[in-house]
C-alpha positions as CSV (number, residue, x, y, z in Angstrom):
1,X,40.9,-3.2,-42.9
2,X,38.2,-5.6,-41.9
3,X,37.2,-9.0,-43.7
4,X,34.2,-8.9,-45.7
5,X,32.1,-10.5,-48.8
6,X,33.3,-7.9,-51.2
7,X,37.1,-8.3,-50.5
8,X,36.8,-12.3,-50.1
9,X,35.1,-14.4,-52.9
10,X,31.5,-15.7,-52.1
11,X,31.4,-17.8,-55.3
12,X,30.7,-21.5,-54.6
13,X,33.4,-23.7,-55.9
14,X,32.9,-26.3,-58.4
15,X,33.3,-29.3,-55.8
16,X,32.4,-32.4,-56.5
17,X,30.9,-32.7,-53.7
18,X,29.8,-29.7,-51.2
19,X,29.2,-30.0,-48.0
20,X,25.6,-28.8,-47.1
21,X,24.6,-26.0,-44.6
22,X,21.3,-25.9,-43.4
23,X,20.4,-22.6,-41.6
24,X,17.2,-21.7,-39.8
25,X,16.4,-18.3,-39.2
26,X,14.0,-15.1,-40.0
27,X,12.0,-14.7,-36.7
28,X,10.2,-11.9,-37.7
29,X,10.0,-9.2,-40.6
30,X,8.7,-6.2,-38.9
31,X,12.3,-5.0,-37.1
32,X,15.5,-4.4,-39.6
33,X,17.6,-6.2,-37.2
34,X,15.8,-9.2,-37.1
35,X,15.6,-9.0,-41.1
36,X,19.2,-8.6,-41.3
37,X,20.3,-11.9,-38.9
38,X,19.7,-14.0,-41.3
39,X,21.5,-12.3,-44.4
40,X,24.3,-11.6,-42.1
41,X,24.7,-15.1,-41.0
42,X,24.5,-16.1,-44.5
43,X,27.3,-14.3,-45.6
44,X,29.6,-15.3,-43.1
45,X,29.2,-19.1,-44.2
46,X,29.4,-17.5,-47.5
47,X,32.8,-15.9,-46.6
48,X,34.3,-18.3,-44.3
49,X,33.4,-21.3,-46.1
50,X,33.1,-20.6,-49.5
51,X,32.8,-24.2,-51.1
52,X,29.3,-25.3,-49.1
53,X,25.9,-25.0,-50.1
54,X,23.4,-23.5,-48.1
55,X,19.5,-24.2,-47.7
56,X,17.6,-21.7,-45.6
57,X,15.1,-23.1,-43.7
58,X,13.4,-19.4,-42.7
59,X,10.9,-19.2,-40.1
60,X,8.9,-15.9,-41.1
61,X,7.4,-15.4,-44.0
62,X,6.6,-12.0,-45.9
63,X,7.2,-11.1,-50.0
64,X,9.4,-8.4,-49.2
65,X,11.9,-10.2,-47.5
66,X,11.7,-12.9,-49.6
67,X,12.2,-11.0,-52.9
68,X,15.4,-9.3,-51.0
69,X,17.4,-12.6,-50.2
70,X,16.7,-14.1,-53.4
71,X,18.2,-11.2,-55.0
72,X,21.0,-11.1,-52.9
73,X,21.4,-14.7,-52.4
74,X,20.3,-16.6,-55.9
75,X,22.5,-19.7,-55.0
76,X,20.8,-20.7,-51.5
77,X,17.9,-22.4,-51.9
78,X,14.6,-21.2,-49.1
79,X,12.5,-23.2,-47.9
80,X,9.6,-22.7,-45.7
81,X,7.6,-25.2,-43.3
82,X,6.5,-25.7,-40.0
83,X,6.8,-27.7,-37.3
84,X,5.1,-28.4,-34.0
85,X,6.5,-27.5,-30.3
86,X,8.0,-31.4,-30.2
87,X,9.4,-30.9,-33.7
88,X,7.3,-33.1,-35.8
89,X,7.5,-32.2,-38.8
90,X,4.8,-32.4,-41.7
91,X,6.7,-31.1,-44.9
92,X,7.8,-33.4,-47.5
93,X,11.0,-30.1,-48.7
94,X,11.9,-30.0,-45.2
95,X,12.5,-33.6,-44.3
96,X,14.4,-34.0,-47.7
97,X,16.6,-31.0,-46.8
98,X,17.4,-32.3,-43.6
99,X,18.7,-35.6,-45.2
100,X,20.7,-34.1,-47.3
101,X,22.6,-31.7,-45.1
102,X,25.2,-32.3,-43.3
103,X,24.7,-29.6,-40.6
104,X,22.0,-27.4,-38.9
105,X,23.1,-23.6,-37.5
106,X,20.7,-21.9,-35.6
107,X,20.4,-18.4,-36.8
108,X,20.8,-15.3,-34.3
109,X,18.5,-14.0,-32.3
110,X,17.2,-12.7,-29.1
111,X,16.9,-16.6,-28.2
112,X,16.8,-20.3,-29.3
113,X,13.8,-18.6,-30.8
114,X,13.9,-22.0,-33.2
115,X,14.3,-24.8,-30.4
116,X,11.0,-26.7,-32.3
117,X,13.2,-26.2,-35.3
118,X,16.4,-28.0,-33.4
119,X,13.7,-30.4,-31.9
120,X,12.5,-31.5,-35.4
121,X,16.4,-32.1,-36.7
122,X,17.4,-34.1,-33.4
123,X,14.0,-36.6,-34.6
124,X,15.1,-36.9,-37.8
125,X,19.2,-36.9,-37.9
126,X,22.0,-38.1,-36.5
127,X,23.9,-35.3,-37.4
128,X,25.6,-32.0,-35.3
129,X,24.1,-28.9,-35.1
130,X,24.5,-25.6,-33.1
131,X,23.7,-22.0,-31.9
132,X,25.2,-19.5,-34.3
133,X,25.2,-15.7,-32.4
134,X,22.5,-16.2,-30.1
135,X,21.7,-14.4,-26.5
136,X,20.7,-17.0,-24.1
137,X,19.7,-15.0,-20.6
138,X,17.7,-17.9,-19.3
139,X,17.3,-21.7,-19.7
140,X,14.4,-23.6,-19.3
141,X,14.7,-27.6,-18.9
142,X,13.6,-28.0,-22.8
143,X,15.6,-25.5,-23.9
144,X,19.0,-27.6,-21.7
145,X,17.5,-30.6,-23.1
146,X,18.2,-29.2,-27.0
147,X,21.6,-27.2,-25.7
148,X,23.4,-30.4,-24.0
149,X,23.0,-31.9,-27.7
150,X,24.1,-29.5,-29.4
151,X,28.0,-29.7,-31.2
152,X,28.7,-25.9,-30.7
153,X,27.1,-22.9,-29.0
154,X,28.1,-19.2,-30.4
155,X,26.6,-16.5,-28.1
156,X,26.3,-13.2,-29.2
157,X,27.6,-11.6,-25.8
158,X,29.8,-13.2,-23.1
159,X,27.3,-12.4,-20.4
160,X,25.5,-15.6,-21.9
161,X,28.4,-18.1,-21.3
162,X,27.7,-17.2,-17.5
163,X,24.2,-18.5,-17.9
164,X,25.1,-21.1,-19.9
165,X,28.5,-22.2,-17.3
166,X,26.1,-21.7,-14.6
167,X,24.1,-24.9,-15.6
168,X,27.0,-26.7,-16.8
169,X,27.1,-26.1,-20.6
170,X,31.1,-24.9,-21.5
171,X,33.9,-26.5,-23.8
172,X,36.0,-25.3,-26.3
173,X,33.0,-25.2,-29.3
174,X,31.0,-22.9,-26.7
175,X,32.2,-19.4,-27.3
176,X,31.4,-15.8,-27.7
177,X,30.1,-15.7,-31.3
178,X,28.7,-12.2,-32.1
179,X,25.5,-11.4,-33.5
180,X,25.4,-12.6,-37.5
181,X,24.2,-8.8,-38.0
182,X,27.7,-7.7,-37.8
183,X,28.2,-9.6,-41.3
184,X,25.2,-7.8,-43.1
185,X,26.6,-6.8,-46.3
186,X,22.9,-5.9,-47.9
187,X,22.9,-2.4,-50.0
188,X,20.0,-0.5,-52.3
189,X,22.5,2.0,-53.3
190,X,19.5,4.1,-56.0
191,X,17.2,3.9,-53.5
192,X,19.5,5.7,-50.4
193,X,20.8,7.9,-52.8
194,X,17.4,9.0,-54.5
195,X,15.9,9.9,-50.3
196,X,19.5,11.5,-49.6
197,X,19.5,13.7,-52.4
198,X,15.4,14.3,-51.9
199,X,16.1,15.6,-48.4
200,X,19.1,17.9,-49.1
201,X,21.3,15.1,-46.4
202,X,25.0,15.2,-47.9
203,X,27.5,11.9,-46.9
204,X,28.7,12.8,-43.5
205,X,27.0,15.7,-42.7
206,X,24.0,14.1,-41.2
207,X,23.9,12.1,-37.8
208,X,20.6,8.9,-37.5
209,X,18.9,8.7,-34.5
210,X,16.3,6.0,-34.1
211,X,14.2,6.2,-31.1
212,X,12.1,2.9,-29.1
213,X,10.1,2.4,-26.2
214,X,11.1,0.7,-23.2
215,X,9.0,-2.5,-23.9
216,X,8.4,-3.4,-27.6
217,X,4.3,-2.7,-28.1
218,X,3.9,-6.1,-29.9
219,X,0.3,-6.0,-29.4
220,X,-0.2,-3.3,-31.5
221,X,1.8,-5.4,-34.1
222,X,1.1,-8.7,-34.0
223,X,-2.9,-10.0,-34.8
224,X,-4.6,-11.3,-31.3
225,X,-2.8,-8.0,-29.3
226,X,0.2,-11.0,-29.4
227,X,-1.7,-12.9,-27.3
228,X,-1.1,-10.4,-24.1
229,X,-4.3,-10.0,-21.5
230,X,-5.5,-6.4,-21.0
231,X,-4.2,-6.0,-18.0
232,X,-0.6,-7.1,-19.4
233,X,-1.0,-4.0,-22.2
234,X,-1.9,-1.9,-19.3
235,X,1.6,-2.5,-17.0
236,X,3.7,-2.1,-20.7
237,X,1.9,1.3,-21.3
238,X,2.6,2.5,-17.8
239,X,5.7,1.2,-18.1
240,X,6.6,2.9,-21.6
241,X,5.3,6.1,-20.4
242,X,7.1,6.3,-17.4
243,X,10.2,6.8,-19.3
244,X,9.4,7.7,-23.2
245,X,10.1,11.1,-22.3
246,X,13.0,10.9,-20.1
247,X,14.9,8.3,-22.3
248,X,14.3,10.9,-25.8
249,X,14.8,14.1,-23.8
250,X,18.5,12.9,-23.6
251,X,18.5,12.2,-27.7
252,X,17.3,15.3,-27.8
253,X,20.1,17.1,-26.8
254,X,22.4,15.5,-28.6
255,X,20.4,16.6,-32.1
256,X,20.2,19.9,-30.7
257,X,23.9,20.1,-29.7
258,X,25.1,18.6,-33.3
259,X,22.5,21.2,-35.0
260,X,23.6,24.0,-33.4
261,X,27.3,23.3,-33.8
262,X,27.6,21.9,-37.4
263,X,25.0,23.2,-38.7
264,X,24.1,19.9,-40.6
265,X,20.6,18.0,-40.5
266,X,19.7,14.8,-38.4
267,X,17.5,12.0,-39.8
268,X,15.5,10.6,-37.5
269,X,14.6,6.8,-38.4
270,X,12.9,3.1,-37.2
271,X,14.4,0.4,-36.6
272,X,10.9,-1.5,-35.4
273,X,7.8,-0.3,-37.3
274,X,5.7,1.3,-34.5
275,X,8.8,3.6,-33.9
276,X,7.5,5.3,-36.7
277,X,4.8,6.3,-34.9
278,X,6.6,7.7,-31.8
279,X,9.0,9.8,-33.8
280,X,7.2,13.0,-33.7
281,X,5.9,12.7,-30.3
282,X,9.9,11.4,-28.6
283,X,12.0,13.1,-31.3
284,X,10.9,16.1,-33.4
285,X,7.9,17.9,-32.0
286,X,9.5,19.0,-28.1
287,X,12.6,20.2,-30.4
288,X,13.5,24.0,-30.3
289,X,11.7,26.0,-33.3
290,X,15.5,26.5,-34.6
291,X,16.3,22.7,-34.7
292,X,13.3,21.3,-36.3
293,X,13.9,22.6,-39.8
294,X,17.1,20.5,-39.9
295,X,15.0,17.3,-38.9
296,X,14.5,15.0,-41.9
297,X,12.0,11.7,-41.3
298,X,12.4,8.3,-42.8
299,X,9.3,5.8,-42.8
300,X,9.4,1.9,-42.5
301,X,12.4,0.5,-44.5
302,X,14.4,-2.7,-45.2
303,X,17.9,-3.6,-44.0
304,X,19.6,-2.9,-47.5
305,X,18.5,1.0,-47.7
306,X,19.3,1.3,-44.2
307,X,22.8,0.4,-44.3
308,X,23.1,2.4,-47.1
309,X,22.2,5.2,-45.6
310,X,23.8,4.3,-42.3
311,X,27.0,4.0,-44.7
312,X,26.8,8.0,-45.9
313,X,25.8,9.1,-42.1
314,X,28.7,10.5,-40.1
315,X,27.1,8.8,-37.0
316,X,24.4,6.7,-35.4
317,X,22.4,6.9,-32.4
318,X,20.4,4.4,-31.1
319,X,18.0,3.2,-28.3
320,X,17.3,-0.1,-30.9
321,X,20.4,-2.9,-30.4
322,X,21.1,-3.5,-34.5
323,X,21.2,-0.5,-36.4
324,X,24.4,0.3,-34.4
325,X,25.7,-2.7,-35.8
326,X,24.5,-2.3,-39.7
327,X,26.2,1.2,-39.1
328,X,29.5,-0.6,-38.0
329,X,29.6,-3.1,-40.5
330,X,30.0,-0.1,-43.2
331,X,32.3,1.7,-41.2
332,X,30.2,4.4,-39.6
333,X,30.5,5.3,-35.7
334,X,27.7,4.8,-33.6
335,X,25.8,5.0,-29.9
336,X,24.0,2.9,-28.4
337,X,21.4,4.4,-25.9
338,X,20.6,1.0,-23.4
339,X,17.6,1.0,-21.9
340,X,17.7,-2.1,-19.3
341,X,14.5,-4.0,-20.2
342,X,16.7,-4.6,-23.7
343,X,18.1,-8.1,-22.3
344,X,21.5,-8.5,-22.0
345,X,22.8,-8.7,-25.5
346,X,23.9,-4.9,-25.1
347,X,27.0,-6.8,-23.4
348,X,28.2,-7.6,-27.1
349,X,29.4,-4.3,-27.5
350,X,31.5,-4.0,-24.5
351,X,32.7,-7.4,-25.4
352,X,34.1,-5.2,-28.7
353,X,35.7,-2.7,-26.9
354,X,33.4,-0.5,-27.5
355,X,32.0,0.5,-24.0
356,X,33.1,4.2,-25.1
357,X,30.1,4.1,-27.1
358,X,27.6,2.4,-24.9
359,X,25.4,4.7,-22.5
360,X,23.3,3.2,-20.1
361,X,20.8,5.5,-20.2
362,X,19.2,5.3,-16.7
363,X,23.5,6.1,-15.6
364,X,23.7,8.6,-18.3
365,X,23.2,12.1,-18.1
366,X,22.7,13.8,-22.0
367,X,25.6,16.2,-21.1
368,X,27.8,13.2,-21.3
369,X,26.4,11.9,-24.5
370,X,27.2,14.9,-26.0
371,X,30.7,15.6,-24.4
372,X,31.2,11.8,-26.0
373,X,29.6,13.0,-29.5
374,X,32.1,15.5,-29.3
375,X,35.1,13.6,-29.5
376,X,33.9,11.9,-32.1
377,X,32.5,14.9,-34.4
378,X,36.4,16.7,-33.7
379,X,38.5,13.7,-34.1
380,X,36.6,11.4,-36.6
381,X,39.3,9.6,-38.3
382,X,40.1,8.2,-35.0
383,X,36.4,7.1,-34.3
384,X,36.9,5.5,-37.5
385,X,39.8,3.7,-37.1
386,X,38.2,2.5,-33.7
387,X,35.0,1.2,-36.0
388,X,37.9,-0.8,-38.0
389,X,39.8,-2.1,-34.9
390,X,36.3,-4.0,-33.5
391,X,35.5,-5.4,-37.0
392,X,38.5,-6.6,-37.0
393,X,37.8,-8.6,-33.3
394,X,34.6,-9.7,-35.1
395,X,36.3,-11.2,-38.3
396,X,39.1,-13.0,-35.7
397,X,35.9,-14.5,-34.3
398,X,33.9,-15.4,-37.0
399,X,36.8,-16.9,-38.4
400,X,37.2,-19.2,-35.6
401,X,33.3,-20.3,-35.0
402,X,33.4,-21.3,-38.9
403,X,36.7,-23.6,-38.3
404,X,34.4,-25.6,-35.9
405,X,31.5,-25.9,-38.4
406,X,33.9,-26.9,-40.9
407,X,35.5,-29.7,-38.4
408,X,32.1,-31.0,-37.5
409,X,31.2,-31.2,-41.2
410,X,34.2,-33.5,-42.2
């Protein structure tokens, strides 16, 4: 049985005098993995070191996301503000947080995605901060300069400790520190069971599969095509459809294959918004005439229906890095479908022991997907127990990054 915020008390104690966590995180709102780093990271501080208070310092801003961590987390306070590439900072909330804290943690994410954010705390403070769950696949000299000051550096794969011990960053606070996701403990029980019950999909008798392109189309998501030239959109469209239908094909056959020999549905599902938009092209329409009446859909959602439905699924397949991980977190198996072009934070999972589980896809052949599936679907107490036995590995770990925040904090 794993740790967690519902077996370990999150209350803050009456102390006299907490010590104060200051967190930076929230790169983005349109992926549920993204969403979910920063609820995730919250409750491991939450869990691991009960008696601190926590400010959020978020990066991204939208209502929805806002309205779901101040339901789930009424005692940290948010705050918002900016500040520019050298870390000046304008905001009055801000600068009076950062006095009073005793420590800033860099939130996960794909990178020091909040190095003007570290920049800003190394003008104003004297005091330690550090990297909490991060993949770090490349370092520029201002990103060493804000690394070789930091007090502790948690990366979400071991592949990044190479890159980091490659240009001399290692010590005994510099560790393997998964991905905060892994602690992701958000739920909207009515409104999973209200869809599940909708779409005829009973617990454990449907698989998720969540499809993605090769290269995220951010310009069709972000205002200003994300500042990408034409000619750049043009090499990620070739790119994408080089391999959109290779990559799904081999879903494909896993649907088909659990269809046909269960008999029980498949919910096909985003992580990323635009994935909503490829499902019917990648995922449902190329099925055989017999399949597709088993297909259910699911439209743009938030990390705390997801899990909850990830939590009733008997498995999850994924080309997406984090819904394998909000399915793991409740206890559900899952696959992870690696496309290369998704940086090297796939390394996380074989760092779990779960390389079973992992299929790079360009190595991969669908028949071995499904002969893999198929261990699982006959023996699933034992896929299970396997889920249990690398949540356990994360709990060890977490336990021991949070012992160096709460050294640094004395």
């Amino acid at each position: 049985m794993y740790l967690g915020s519902s077996l370990i008390s999150c209350i803050q104690q009456n102390t006299p005098n907490p010590k104060v966590i200051m967190v930076v995180s929230g790169w983005q709102d349109v992926n549920i993995g993204d969403i979910a780093h920063t609820p995730g990271l919250l409750s491991v501080l939450q869990t691991f070191l009960p008696d601190s208070k926590i400010i959020l310092w978020k990066k991204s801003h939208s209502t929805q996301v806002m309205e779901l961590l101040e339901s789930n987390f009424p005692e940290v306070d948010i705050i918002y503000g900016q500040v520019d590439s050298q870390g000046n900072v304008g905001n009055e909330e801000v600068l009076a947080a950062m006095d009073e804290a005793d420590i800033l943690i860099h939130g996960s994410g794909p990178y020091i995605v909040g190095a003007s954010n570290l920049k800003a705390w190394i003008k104003h403070t004297n005091k330690p901060f550090g990297i909490f769950g991060d993949t770090i696949q490349t370092i520029s000299d201002d990103i060493f300069s804000v690394l070789q000051k930091a007090s502790f550096i948690f990366t979400r794969e071991t592949k990044s400790l190479e890159v980091l011990s490659g240009r001399g960053i290692k010590g005994e606070s510099v560790i393997f520190g998964p991905d905060a996701t892994f602690y992701c403990d958000l739920k909207n029980e009515e409104k999973a069971m209200q869809f599940l019950d909708k779409n005829g999909l009973e617990e454990k008798k449907f698989v998720c599969v969540i499809p993605r392109l090769r290269y995220t189309p951010y310009y069709k998501i972000k205002a200003n095509n994300a500042g990408m030239s034409e000619e750049e959109i043009a090499k990620v469209e070739a790119h994408n459809s080089k391999y959109k239908e290779k990559d799904h094909a081999k879903m494909r056959e896993v649907m088909i294959a659990w269809v046909r020999e269960t008999g029980n549905k498949v919910l096909v599902c985003p992580e990323m918004t635009y994935q909503v938009d490829i499902m019917d092209e990648l995922l449902i329409d190329p099925l055989p005439n017999d399949i597709k009446p088993f297909v259910v859909k699911h439209g743009y959602w938030l990390p705390d229906e997801a899990a909850s439905i990830y939590a009733r699924a008997h498995s999850v397949y994924s080309f997406e890095c984090h819904s394998p991980i909000l399915a793991l977190r409740k206890g559900t198996p899952m696959f992870y479908l690696r496309q290369p072009e998704d940086t090297i934070k796939g390394q996380m999972y074989y760092d779990l022991n779960l390389s079973d589980w992992v299929f790079e896809i360009d190595n991969t052949e669908a028949s071995e997907i499904v002969k893999m599936s198929r261990q699982v679907w006959d023996n699933y107490p034992d896929a299970q127990h396997k889920v249990s036995e690398a949540m356990g590995i994360v709990d060890g770990i977490y336990n021991q990054c949070t012992t160096i925040i709460k050294r640094l904090m004395k």
